[in-house]
C-alpha positions in Angstrom: 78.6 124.4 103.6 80.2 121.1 103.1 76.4 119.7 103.4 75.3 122.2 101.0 78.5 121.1 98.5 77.1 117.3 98.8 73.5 118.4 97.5 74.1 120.1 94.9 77.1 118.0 93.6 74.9 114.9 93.9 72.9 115.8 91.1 75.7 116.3 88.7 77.3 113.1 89.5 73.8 110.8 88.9 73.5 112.6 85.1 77.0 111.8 84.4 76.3 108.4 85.9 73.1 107.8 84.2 74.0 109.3 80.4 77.1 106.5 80.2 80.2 108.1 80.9 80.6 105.3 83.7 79.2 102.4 81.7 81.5 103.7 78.5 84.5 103.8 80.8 84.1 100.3 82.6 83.8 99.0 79.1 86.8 100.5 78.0 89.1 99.2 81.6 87.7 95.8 80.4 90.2 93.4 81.8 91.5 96.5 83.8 91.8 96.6 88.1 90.1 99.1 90.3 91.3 98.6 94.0 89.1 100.2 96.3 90.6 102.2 99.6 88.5 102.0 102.5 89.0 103.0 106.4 86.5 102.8 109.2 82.4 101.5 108.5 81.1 103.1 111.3 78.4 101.0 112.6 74.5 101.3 113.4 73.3 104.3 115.6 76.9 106.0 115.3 77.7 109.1 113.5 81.6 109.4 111.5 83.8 111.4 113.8 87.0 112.1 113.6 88.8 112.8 110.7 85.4 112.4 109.2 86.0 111.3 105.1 87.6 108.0 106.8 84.2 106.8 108.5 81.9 105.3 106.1 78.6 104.5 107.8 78.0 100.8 107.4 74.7 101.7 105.1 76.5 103.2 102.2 79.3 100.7 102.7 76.6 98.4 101.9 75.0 100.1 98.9 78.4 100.4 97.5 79.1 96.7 97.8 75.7 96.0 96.3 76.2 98.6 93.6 80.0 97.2 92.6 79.1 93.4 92.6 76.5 94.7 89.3 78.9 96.7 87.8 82.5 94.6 87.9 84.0 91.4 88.9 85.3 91.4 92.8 88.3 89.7 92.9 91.1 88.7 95.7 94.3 90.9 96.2 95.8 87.3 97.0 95.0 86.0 93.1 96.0 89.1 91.5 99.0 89.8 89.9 100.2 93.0 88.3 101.1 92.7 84.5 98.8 89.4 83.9 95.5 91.2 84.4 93.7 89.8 81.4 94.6 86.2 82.4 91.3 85.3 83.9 89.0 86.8 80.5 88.2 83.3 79.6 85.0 83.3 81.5 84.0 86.2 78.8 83.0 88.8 81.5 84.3 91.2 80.2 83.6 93.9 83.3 86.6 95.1 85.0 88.2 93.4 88.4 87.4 95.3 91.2 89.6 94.8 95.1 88.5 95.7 98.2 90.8 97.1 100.5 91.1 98.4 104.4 93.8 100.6 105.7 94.2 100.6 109.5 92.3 97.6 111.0 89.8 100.3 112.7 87.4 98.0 114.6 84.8 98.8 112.5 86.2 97.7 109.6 87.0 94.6 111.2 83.9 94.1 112.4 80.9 95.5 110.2 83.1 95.5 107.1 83.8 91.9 107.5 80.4 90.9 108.1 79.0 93.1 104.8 81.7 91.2 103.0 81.2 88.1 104.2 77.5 88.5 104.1 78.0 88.8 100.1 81.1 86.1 99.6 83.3 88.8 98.7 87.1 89.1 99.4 88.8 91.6 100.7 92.2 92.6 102.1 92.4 94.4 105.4 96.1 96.4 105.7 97.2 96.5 109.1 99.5 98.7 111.9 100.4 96.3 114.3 102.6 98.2 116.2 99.0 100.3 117.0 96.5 97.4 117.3 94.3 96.7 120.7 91.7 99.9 120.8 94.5 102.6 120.1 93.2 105.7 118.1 94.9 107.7 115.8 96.3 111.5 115.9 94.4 112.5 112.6 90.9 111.4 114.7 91.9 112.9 118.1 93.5 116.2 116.4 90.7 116.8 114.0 89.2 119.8 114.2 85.1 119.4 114.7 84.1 122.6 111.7 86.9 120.9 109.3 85.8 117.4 109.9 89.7 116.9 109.5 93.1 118.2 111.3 94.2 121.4 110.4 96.5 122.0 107.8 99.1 123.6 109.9 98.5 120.3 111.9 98.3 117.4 109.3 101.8 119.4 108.0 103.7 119.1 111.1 102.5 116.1 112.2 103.9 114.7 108.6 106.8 116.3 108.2 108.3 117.4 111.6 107.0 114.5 113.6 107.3 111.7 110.6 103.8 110.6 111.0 104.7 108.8 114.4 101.7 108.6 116.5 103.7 109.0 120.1 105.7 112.2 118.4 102.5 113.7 117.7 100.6 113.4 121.2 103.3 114.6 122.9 103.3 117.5 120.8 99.8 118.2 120.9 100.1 117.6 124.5 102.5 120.2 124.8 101.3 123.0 122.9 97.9 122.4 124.5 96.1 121.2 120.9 92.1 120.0 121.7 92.2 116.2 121.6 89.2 114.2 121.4 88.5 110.6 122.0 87.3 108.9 119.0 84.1 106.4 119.6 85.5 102.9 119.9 84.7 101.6 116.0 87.2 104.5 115.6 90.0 102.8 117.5 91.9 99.9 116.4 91.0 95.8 116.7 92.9 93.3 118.3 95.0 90.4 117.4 91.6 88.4 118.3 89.6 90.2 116.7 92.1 90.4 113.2 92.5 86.2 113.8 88.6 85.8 113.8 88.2 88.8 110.6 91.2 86.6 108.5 89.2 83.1 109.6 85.8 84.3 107.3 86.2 83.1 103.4 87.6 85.2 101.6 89.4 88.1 104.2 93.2 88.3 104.1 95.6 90.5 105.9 98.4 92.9 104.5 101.1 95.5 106.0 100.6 98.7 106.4 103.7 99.3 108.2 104.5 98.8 112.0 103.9 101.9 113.3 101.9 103.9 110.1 105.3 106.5 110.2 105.6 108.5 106.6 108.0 106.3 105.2 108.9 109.5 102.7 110.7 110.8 106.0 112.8 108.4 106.7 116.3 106.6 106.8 117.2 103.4 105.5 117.1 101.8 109.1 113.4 103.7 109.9 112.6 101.9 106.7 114.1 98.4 107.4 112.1 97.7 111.0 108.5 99.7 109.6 108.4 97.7 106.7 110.3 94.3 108.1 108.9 94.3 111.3 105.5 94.2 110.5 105.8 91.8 107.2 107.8 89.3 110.2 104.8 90.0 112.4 102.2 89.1 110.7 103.5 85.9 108.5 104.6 84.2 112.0 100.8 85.0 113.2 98.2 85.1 110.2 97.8 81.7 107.6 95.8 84.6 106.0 98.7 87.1 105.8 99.7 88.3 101.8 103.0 89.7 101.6 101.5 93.0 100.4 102.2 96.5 101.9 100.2 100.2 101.8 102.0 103.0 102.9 100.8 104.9 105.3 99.5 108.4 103.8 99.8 107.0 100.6 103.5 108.6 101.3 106.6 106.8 99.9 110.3 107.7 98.5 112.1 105.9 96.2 114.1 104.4 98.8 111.5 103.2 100.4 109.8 101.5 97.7 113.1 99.6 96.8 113.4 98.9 100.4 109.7 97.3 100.4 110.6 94.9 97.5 112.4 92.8 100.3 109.6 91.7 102.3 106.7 92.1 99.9 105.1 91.1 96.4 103.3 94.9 95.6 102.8 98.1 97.6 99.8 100.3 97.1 98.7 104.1 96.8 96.4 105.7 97.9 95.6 107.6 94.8 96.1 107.4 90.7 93.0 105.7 89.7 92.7 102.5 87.8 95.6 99.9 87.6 97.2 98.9 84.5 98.5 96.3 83.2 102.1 97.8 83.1 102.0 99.3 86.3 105.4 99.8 88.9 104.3 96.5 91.4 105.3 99.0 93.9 103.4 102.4 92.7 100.4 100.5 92.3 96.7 102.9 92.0 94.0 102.8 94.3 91.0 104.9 94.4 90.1 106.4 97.9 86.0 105.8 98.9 85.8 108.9 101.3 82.5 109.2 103.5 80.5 111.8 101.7 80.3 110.2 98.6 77.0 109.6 97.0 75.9 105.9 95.5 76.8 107.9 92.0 79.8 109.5 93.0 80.9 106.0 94.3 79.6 104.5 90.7 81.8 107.0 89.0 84.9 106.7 91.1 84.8 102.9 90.7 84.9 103.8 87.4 88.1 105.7 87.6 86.0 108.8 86.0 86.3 111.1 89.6 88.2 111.4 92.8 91.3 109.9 91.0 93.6 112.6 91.6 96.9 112.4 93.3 
């Protein structure tokens, strides 16, 4: 069904892509930021697995890079500030700024990602869990269920609300109520410091927070808050030249609290949803669009656009 979904919706998305909507609306962000979410690029030979919308094979990851670099102007997270995004207009490219960003620091992301990237001199900014790095896995890939391509609800629920997000809560749980786990290939687990220090040495790559341990920061206390969102900020600035005090939150979840909390260690913190970036935007409710495997080359042209899969 979800194959059958892709096919026909394919069609519909190249019209609207073809007839203008896209080109009309990049005219109209001129000056305007899209940052782009990415997870896992799931190399050669390997099929996405998992919690399967987060494993873009490395050949569409490549088209889409192809694809943007015609239709905006890549620029670093590092050089961008929120609220002075018409600053740099003097070129007279008038397309709008696109980033490139990785949540996780999956291998493959650090690895095939890198070298797409790289391949094409374009930045990027990988956001990363270091309280999970050296080939760990996550729950939502081991607790995904193989005809949703995805956790359950009833499971993505709990593991959010009950268990705060926090990998060790949710395998024990699992564990205990007898859940089937699977193990993710190894592009699906996460790098390691070596591999990160090698990623943030190629032009261009920089490293961000996305907390220590990737809990749901809207769960917790100020304290929870304080070592997520200090520890890994302390981490990786004694560690990475390459490090940009920016944070993502894991789950795109946040709380007030949280966000003022994040303001002490960091410049901006991003979403995970909410479409283009503006000018006047919070620095710490910042939009990104979401590239989910699945997506075809037009559905990625209109997203990068800000015309679809936008949605909170």
């Amino acid at each position: 069904m979800r194959a059958l979904r892709r096919i026909l919706k394919t069609p519909a998305e190249l019209a609207l892509a073809r007839l203008g909507p896209a080109s009309r609306a990049r005219r109209r962000a001129a000056g305007d930021t899209v940052i782009l979410a990415y997870h896992d690029i799931v190399p050669d030979g390997f099929e996405p697995a998992g919690d399967r919308s987060l494993h873009l094979p490395r050949r569409e990851f490549a088209a889409q890079l192809d694809r943007l670099v015609e239709t905006h102007r890549v620029v670093a997270l590092a050089d961008w500030c929120p609220g002075e995004q018409r600053s740099d207009d003097r070129s007279g490219d008038r397309r709008p700024r696109a980033i490139v960003t990785f949540d996780d620091a999956y291998l493959g992301a650090v690895t095939c990602g890198v070298e797409e990237l790289v391949a094409r001199g374009l930045p990027a900014t990988i956001f990363v869990v270091p309280g999970r790095l050296g080939r760990c896995t996550f729950w939502w890939d081991r607790l995904a269920d193989p005809g949703l391509g995805a956790p359950a609800p009833a499971v993505r629920a709990r593991a959010l609300d009950r268990l705060e997000g926090r990998d060790e809560a949710v395998a024990a749980w699992s564990r205990e109520t007898g859940l089937p786990s699977t193990d993710p290939p190894i592009h699906a687990s996460t790098a390691t410091e070596a591999e990160l220090a090698h990623a943030a040495g190629q032009p261009g790559i920089t490293l961000g927070s996305h907390t220590w341990t990737h809990a749901n920061l809207a769960a917790l206390g100020p304290e929870a808050l304080d070592r997520e969102l200090g520890a890994a900020a302390e981490w990786l600035e004694a560690r990475f030249e390459r490090y940009i005090p920016w944070v993502s939150y894991p789950y795109g979840l946040r709380s007030p609290q949280a966000t003022a909390r994040a303001a002490r260690w960091y410049r901006g913190g991003l979403r995970i949803e909410g479409g283009i970036a503006r000018a006047d935007d919070d620095p710490f409710e910042i939009p990104r669009v979401n590239i989910p495997y699945g997506a075809s080359l037009a559905g990625f042209e209109l997203r990068a656009a800000g015309l679809v899969g936008t949605a909170p």
